[in-house]
N, C-alpha and C positions, 0 to 999 in steps of 0.2 A: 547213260549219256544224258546231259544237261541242254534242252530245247528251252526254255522258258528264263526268263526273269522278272521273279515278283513280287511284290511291297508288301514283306511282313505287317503282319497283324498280331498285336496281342490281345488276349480278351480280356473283361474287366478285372478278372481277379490275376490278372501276371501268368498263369498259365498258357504256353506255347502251342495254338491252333496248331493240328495236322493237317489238317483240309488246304489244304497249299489249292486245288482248283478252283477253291472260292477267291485266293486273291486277286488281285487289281496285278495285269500280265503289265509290266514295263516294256519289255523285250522279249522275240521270238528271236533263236539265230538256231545258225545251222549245228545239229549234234555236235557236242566234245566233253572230252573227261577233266575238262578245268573247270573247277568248282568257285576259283577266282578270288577262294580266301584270301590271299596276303597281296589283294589288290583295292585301290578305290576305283570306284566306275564310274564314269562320267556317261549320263543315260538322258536326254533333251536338257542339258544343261544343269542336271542338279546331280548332285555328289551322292551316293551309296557305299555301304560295307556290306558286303555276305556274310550273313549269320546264322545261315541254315540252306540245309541242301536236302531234298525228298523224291525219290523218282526223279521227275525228268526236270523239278525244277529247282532253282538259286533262288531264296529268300533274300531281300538285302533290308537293310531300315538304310532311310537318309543320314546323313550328316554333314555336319560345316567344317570349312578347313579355311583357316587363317592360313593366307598368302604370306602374310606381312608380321610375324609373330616376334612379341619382344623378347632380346635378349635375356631378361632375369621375370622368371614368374614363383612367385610365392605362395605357398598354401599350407595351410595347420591341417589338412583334412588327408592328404599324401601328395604324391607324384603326378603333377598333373601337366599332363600333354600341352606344349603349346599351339597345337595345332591344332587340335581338335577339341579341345578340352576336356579330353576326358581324364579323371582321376585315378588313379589307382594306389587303394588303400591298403594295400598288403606291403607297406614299408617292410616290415620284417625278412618278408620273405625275399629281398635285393640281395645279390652275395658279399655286395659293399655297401656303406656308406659315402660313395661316389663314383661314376663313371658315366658310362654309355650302355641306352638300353632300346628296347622297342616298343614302342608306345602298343599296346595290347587292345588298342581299339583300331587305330588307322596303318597303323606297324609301320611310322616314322619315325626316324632315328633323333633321342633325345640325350640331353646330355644332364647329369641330377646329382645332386649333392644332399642328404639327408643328414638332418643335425637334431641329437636328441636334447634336449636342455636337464638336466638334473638338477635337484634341491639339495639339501645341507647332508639330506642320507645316503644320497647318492642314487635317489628316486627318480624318472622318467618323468617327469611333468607335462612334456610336452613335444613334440614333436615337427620341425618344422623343413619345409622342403621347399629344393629350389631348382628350379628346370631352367635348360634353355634348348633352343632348334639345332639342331646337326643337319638333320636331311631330310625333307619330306619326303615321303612315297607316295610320287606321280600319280594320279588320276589316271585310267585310261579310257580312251573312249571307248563307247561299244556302241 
């Protein structure tokens, strides 16, 4: 049962603290077995993801979310959320070269077309991507 919610820490070298009592407690609420993953939290006015869950408590880090996000966004690096901004560079691994998917950080629904450019050999040179907003996944309060 999940009592806590706390503001991940990571330590200098990117290694994942276990010590979840040392963090900074955002929220006390009453015992439940929702762990809150495939929600955003709205927690004294700032936005969170649940990234980890330990004993009795939800890990979250912050994050930003564009209200207002444009229609066509562009990146040579992969798929990247207009919402959050997060990227995701495992193009490959899409089952198309265009549709509808879930942004894997805020898990709002985006809409992406990936286009590979080839040279004279029929070589990958490049690879460029293009998102747009379908549906953000609400915030909830807690």
């Amino acid at each position: 049962m999940y009592t806590k919610i706390v503001k991940y820490e990571r330590n200098g070298i990117g290694v994942w603290d276990q010590d979840y009592e040392s963090f900074e407690v955002l929220k006390e609420m009453k015992p439940t077995d929702n762990d809150f993953f495939e929600n955003i939290l709205k927690i004294d006015d700032k936005l969170y993801k649940p990234c980890s869950a330990y004993g009795e408590y939800i890990a979250v880090d912050e994050i930003r979310i564009n209200y207002s996000p444009v229609a066509d966004v562009r990146n040579e690096s992969g798929v990247e959320c207009p919402y959050c901004g997060f990227v995701d560079q495992d193009t490959h691994e899409f089952s198309s070269n265009s549709g509808e998917t879930e942004c894997t950080n805020c898990e709002s629904e985006i809409k992406y077309v990936i286009n590979a450019v080839n040279n004279s050999l029929g070589e990958c040179v490049e690879v460029i991507c293009h998102t747009g907003p379908v549906k953000l996944n609400e915030p909830i309060e807690i």
